[in-house]
Backbone as numpy.savetxt, mean C-alpha at the origin, in Angstrom:
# Nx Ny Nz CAx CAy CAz Cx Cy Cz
-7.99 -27.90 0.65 -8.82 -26.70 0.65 -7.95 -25.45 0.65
-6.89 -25.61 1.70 -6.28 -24.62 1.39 -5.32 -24.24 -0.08
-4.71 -25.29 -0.57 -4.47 -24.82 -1.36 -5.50 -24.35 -2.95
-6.33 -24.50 -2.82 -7.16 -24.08 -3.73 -7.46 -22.28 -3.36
-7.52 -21.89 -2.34 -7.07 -20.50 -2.02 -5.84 -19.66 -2.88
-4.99 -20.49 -2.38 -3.96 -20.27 -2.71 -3.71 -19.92 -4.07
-4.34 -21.27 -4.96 -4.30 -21.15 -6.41 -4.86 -20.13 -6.67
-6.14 -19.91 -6.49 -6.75 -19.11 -6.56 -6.45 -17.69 -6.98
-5.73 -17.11 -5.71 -5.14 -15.93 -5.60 -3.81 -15.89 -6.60
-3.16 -16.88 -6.78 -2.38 -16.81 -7.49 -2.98 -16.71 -8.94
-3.64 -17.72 -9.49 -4.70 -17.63 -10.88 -4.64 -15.65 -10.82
-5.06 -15.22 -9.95 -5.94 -13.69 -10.41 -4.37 -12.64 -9.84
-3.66 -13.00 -9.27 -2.40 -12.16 -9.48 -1.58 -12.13 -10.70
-1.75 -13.18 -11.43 -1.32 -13.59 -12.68 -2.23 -12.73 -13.95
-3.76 -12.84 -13.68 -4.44 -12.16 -14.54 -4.31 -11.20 -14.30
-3.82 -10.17 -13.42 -3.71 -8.68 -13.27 -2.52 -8.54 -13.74
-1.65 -9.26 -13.62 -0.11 -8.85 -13.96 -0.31 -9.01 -15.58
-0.88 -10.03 -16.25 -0.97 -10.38 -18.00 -1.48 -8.78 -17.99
-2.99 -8.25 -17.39 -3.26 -7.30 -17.86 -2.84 -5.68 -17.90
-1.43 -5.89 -17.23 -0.72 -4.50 -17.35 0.32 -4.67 -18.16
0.95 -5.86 -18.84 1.56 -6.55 -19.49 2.92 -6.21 -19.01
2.36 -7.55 -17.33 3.44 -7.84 -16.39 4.56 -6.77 -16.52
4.28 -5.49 -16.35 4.95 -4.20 -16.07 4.85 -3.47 -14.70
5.59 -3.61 -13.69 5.41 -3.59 -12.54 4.81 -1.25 -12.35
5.46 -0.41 -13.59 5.10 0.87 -13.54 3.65 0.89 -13.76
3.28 0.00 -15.01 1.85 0.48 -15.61 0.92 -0.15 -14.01
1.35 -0.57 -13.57 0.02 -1.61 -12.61 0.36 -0.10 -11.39
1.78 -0.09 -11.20 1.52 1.32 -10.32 0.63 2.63 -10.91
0.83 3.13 -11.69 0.06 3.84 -12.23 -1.29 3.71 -12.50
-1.54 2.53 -12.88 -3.66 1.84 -12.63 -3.94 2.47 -11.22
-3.35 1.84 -10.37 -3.51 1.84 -8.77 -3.30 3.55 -8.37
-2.25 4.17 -8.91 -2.51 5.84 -8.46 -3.57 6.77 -9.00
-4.40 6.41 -10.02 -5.21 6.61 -11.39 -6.55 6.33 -9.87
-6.54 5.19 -10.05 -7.54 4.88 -8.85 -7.82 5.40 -7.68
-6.37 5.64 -6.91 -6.59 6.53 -5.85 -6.76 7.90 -5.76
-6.73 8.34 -7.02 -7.16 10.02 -7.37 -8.43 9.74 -7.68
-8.91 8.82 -8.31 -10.23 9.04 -8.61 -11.35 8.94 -7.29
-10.71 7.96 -6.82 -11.38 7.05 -5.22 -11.23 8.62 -4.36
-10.42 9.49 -4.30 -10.15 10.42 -3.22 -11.13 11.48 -3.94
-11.21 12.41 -5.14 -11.65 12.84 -6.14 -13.48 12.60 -5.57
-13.84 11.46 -5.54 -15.55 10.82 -5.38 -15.96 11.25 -4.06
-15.01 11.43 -3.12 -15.71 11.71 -1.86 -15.69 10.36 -0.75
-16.33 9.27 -1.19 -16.68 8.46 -0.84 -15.54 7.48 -0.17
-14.71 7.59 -0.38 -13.77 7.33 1.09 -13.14 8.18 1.44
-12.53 7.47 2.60 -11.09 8.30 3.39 -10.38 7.77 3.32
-9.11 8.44 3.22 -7.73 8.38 3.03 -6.87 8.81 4.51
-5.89 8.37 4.42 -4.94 8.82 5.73 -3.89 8.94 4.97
-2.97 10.63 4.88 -2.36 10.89 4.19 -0.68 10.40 4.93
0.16 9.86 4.56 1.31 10.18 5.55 2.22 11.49 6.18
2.64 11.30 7.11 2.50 12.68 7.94 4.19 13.46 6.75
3.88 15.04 6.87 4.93 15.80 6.15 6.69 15.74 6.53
6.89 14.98 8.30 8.13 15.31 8.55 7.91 13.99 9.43
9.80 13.31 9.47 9.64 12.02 10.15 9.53 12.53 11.77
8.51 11.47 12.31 8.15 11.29 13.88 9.45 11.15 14.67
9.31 12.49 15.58 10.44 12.93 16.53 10.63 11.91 17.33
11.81 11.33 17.50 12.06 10.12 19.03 12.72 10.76 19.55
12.08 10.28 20.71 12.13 10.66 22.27 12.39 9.68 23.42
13.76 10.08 24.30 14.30 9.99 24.97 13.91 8.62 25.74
14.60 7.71 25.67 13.81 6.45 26.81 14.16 7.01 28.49
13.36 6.61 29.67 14.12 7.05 30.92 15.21 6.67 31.45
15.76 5.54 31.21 17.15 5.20 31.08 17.71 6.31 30.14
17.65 6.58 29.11 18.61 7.54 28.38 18.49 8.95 28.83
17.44 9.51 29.72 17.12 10.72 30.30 18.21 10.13 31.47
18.07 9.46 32.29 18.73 8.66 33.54 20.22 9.58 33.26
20.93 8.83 31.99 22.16 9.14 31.71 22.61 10.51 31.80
21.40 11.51 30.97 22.10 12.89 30.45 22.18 13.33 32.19
């Protein structure tokens, strides 16, 4: 059973890849095409990633030290 899942998913990763003609840019580009349009409709939400990397901060052992 399980592997019939398996196949499965594999069968239709295969048909998506034939249909960008197994070009790993064009299938990115389907997928960004989509998420402008998907954001564009309203109808979902998105969570954008944040503009500057997340500040780390001090463990209390390393406060301990200074």
């Amino acid at each position: 059973m399980a592997n019939y899942a398996i196949d499965e998913i594999r069968r239709i990763r295969r048909e998506i890849s034939a249909r960008f003609d197994h070009d790993v840019d064009k299938l990115i580009a389907h997928y960004q095409a989509l998420e402008r349009e998907y954001r564009k409709s309203g109808k979902y939400k998105f969570v954008d990633p944040p503009d500057e990397k997340p500040k780390t901060t001090k463990s209390d052992d390393e406060k301990a030290a200074d």
